[in-house]
N, CA, C and O atoms as a GROMACS GRO file, in nm:
protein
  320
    1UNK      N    1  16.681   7.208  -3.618
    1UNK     CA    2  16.745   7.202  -3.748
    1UNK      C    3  16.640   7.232  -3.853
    1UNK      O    4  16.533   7.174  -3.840
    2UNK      N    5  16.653   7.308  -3.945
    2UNK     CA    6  16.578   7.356  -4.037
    2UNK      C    7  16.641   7.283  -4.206
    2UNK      O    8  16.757   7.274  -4.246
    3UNK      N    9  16.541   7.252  -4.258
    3UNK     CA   10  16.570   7.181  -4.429
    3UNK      C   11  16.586   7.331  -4.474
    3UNK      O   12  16.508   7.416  -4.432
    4UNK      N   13  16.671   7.357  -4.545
    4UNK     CA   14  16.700   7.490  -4.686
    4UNK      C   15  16.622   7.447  -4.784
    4UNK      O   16  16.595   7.327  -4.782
    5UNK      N   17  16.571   7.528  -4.886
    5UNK     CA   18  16.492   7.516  -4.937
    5UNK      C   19  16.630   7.545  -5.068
    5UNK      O   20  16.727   7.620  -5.051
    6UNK      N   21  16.601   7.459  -5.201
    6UNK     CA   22  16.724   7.492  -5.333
    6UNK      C   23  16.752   7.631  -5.323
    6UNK      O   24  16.869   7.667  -5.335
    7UNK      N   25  16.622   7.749  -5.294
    7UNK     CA   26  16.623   7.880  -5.329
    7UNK      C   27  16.776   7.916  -5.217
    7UNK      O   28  16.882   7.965  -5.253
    8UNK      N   29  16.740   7.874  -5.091
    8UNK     CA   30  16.815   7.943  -4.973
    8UNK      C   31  16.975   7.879  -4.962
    8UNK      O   32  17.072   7.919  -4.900
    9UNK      N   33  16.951   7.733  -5.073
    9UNK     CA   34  17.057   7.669  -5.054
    9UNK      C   35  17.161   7.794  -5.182
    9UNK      O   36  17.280   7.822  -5.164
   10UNK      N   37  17.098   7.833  -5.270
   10UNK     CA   38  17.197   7.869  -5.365
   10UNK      C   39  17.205   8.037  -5.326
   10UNK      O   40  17.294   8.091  -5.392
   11UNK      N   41  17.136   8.130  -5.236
   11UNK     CA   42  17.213   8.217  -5.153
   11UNK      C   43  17.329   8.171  -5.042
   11UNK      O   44  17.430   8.238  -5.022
   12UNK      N   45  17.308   8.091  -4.997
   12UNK     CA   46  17.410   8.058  -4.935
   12UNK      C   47  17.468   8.059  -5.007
   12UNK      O   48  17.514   8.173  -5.017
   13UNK      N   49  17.514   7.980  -5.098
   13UNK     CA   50  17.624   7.921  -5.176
   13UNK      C   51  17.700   8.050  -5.256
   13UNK      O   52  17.816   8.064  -5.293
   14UNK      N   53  17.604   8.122  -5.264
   14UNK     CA   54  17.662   8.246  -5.352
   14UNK      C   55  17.584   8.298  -5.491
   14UNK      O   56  17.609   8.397  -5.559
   15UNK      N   57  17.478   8.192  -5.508
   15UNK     CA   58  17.445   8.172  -5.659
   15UNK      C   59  17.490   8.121  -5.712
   15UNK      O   60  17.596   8.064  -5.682
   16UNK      N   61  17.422   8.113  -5.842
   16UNK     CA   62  17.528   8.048  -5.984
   16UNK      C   63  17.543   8.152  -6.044
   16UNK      O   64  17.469   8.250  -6.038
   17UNK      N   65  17.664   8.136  -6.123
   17UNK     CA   66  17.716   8.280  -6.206
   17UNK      C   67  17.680   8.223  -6.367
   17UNK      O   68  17.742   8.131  -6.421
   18UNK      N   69  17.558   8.307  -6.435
   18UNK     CA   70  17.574   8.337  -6.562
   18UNK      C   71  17.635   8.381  -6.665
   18UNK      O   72  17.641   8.486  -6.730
   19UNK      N   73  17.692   8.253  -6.666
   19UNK     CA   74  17.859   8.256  -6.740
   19UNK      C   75  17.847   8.295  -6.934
   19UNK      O   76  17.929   8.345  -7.011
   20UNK      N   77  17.716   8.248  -6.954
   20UNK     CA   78  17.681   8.346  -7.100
   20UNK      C   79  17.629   8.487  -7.082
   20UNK      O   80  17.603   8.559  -7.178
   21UNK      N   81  17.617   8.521  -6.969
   21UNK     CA   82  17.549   8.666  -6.935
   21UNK      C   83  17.677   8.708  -6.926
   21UNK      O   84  17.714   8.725  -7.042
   22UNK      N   85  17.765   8.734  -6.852
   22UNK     CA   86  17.898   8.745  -6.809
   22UNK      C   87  18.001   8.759  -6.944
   22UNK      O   88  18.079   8.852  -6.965
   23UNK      N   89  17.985   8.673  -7.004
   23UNK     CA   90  18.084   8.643  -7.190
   23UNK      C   91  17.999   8.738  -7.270
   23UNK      O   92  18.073   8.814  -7.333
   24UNK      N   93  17.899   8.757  -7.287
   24UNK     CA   94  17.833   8.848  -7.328
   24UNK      C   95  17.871   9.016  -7.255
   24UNK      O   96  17.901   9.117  -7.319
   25UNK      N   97  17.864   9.007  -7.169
   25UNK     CA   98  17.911   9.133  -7.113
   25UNK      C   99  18.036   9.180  -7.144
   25UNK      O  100  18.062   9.294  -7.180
   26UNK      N  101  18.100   9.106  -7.132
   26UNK     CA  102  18.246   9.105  -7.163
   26UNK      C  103  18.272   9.128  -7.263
   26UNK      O  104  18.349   9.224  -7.272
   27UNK      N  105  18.234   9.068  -7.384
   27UNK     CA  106  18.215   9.108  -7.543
   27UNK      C  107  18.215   9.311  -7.544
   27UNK      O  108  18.292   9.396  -7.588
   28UNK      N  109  18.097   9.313  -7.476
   28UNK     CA  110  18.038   9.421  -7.468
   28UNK      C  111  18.136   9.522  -7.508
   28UNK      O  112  18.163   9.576  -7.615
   29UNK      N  113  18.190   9.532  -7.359
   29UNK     CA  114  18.332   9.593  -7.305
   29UNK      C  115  18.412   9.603  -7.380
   29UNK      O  116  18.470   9.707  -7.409
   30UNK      N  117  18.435   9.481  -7.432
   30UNK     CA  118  18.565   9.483  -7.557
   30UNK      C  119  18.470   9.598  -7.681
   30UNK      O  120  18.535   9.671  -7.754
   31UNK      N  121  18.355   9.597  -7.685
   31UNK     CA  122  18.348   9.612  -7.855
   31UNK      C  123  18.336   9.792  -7.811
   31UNK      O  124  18.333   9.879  -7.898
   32UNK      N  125  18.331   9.819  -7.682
   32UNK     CA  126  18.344   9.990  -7.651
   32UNK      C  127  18.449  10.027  -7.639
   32UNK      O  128  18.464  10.149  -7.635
   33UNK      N  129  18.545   9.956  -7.632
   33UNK     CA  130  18.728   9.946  -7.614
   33UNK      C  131  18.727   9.962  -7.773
   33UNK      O  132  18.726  10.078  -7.814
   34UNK      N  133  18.726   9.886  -7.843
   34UNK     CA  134  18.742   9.908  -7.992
   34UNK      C  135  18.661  10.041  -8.060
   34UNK      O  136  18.714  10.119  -8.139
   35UNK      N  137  18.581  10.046  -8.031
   35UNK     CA  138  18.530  10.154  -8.034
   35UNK      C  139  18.622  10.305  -8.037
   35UNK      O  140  18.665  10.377  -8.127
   36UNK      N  141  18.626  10.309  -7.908
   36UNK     CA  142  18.722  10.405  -7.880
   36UNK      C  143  18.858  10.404  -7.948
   36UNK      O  144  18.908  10.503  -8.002
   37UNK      N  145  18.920  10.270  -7.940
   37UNK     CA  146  19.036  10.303  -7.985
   37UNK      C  147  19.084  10.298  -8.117
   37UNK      O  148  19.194  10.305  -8.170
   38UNK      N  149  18.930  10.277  -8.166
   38UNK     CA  150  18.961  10.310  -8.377
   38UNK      C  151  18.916  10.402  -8.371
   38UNK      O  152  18.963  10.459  -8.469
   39UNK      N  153  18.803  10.519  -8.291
   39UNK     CA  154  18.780  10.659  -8.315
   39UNK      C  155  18.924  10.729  -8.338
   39UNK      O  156  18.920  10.833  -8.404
   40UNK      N  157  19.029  10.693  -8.300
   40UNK     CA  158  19.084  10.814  -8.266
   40UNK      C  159  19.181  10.814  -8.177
   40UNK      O  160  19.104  10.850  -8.088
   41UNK      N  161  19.318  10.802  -8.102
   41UNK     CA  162  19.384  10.835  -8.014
   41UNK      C  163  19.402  10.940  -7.960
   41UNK      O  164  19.462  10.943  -7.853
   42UNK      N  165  19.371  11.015  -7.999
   42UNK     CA  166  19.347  11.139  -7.975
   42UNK      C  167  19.163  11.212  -7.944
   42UNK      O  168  19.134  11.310  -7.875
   43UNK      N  169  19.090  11.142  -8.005
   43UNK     CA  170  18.968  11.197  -8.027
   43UNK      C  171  18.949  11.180  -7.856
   43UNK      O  172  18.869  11.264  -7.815
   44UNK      N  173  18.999  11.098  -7.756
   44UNK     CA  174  18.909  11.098  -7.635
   44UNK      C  175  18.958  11.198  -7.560
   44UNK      O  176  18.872  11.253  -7.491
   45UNK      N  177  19.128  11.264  -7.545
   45UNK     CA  178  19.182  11.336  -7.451
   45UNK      C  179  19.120  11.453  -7.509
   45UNK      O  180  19.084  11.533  -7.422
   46UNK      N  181  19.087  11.498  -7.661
   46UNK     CA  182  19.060  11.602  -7.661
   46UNK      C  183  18.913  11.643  -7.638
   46UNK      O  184  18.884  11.760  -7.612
   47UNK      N  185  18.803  11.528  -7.651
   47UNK     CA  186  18.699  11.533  -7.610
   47UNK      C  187  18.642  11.619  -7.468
   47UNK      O  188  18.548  11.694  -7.445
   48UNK      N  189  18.782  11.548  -7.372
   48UNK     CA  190  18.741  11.552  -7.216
   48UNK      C  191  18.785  11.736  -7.182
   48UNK      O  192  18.722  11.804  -7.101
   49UNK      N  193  18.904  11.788  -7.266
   49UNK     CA  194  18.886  11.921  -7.285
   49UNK      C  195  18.867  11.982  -7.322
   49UNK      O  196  18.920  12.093  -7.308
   50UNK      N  197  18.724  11.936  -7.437
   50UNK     CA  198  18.659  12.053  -7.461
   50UNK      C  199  18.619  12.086  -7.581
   50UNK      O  200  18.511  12.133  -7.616
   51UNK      N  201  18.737  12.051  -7.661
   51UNK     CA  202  18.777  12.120  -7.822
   51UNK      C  203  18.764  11.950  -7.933
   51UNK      O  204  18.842  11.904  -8.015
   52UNK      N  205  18.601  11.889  -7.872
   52UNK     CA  206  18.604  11.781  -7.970
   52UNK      C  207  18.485  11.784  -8.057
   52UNK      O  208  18.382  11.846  -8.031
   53UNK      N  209  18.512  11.696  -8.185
   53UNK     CA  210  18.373  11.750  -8.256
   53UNK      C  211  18.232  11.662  -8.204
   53UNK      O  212  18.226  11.587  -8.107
   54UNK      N  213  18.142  11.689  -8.282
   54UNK     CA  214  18.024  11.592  -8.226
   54UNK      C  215  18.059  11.438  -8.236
   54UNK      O  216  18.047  11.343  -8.159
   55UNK      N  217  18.109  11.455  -8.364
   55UNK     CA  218  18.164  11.265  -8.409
   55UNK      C  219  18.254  11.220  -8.302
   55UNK      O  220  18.238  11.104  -8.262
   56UNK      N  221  18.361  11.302  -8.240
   56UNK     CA  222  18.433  11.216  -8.131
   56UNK      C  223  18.320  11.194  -7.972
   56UNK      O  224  18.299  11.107  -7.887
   57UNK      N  225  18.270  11.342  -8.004
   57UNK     CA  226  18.208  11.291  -7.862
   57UNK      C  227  18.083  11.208  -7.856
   57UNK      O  228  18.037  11.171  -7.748
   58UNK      N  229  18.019  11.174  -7.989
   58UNK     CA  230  17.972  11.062  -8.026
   58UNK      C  231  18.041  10.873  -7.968
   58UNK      O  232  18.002  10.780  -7.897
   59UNK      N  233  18.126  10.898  -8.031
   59UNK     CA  234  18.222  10.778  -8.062
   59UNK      C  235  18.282  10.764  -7.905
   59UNK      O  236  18.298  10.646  -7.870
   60UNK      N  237  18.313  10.855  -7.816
   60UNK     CA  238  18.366  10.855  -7.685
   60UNK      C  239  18.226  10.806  -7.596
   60UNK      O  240  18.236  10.705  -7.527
   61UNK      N  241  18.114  10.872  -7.601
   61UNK     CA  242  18.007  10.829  -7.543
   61UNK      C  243  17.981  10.719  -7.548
   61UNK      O  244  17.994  10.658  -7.442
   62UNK      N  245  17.929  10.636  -7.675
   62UNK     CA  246  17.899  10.523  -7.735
   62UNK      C  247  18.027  10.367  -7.631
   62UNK      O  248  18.006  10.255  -7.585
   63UNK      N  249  18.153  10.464  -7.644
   63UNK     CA  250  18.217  10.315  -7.589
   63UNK      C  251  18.201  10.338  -7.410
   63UNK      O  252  18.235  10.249  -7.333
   64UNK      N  253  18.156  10.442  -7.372
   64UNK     CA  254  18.168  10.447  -7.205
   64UNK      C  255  18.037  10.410  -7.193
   64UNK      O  256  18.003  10.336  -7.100
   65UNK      N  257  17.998  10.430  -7.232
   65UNK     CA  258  17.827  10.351  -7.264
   65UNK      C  259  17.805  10.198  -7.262
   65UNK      O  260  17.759  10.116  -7.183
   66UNK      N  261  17.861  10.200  -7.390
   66UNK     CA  262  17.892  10.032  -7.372
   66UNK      C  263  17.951   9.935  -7.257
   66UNK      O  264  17.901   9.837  -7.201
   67UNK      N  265  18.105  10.011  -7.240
   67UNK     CA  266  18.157   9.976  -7.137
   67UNK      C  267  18.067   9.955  -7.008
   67UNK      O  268  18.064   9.853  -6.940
   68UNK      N  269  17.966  10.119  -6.981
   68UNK     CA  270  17.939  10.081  -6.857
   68UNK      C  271  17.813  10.008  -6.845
   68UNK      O  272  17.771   9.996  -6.729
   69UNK      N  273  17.730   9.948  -6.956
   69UNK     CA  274  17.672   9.842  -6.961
   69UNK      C  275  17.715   9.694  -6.993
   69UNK      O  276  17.643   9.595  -6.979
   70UNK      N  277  17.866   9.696  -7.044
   70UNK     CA  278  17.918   9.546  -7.020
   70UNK      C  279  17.916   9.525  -6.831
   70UNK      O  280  17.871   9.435  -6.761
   71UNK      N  281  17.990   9.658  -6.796
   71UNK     CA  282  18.000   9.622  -6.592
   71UNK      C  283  17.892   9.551  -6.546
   71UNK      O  284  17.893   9.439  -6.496
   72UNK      N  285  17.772   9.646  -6.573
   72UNK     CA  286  17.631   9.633  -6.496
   72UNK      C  287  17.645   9.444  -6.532
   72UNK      O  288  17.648   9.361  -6.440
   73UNK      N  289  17.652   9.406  -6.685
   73UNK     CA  290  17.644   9.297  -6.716
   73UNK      C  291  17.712   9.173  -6.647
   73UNK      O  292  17.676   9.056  -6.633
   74UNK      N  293  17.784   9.217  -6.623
   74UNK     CA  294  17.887   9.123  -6.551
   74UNK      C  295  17.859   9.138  -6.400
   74UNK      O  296  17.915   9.061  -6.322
   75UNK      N  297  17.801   9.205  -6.370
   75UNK     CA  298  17.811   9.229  -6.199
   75UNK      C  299  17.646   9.154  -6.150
   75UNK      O  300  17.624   9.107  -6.039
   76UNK      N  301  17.544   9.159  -6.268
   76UNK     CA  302  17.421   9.171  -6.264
   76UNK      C  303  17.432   8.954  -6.262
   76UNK      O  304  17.373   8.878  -6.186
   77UNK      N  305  17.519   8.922  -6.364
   77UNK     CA  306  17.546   8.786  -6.395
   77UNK      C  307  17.597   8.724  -6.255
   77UNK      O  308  17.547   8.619  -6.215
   78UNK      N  309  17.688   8.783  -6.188
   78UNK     CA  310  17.759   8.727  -6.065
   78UNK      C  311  17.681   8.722  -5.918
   78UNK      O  312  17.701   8.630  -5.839
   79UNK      N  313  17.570   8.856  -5.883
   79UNK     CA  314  17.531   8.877  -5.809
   79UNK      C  315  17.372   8.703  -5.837
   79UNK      O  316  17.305   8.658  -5.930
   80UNK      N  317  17.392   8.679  -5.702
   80UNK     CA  318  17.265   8.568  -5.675
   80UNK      C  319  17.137   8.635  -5.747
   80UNK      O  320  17.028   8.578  -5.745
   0.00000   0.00000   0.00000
């Protein structure tokens, strides 16, 4: 029988989840969602074909950006 050491006890367990890292991330997400969806309803479909100006594809970048640094955030918070 072997003693776990706190470190090995909280891989087992799964970790603890950084639940202000995580709310923070989440924020994130939301504020690239808003982002996007006060650029423009239009500014993102027309972005993706082609015929958008710098300001949308500014404003489209900026929230997939965000977005995909709220994920990392949230995944980075959950993982041990």
């Amino acid at each position: 029988m072997k003693e776990l050491s706190p470190e090995e006890l909280q891989c087992v367990a799964g970790g603890e989840i950084n639940w202000g890292q995580a709310a923070a991330a989440a924020g994130i997400i939301a504020l690239g969602v808003a982002v996007v969806a006060t650029g423009g309803i239009a500014s993102i479909p027309i972005s993706l074909a082609g015929a958008a100006t710098a300001g949308e594809l500014t404003i489209a970048g900026f929230g997939i950006a965000a977005s995909a640094f709220g994920g990392w955030g949230i995944g980075d918070a959950v993982s041990p």
